[in-house]
C-alpha positions in Angstrom: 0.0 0.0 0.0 1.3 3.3 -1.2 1.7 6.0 1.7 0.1 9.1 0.8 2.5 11.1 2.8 5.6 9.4 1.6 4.1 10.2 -1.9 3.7 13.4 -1.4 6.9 14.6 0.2 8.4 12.0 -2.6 10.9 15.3 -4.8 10.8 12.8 -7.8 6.8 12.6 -7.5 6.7 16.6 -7.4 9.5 17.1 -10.5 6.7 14.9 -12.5 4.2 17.6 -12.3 6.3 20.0 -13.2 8.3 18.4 -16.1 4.8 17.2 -17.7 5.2 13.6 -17.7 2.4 13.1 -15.2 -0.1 15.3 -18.1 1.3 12.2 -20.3 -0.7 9.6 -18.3 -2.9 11.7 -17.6 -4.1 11.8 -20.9 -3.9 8.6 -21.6 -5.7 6.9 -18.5 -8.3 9.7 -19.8 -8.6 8.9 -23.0 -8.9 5.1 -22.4 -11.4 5.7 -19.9 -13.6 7.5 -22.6 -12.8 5.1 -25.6 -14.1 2.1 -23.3 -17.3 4.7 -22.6 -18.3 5.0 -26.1 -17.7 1.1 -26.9 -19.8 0.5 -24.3 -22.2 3.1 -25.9 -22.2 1.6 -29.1 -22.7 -2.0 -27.8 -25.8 -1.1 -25.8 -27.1 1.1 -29.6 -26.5 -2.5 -31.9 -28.1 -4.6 -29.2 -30.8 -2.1 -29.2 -31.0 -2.0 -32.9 -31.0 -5.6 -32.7 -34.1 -6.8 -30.4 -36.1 -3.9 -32.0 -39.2 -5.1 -34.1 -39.6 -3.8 -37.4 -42.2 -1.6 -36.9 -43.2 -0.9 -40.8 
């Protein structure tokens, strides 16, 4: 278990906010999160599409 005061007194831990590394992940860990979002999106729309009767 990771010690949040350890962490945050940590000089290395500070130096990656402030050389931009820690915008790197982030980014990514942001834009994973949203990619799995809209799969998920889309799965839900084709299923839907899917057990839909034809109406006409």
């Amino acid at each position: 278990m990771i010690d949040k005061e350890d962490l945050l007194n940590n000089k290395d831990f500070d130096k990656s906010f402030k050389n931009g590394r820690f915008n790197i992940v982030l980014q990514r860990t942001a834009k994973k999160a949203v990619e799995h979002m809209l799969d998920a999106d889309l799965d839900s729309h084709l299923d839907n599409i899917k057990t839909r009767k034809n109406s006409r």
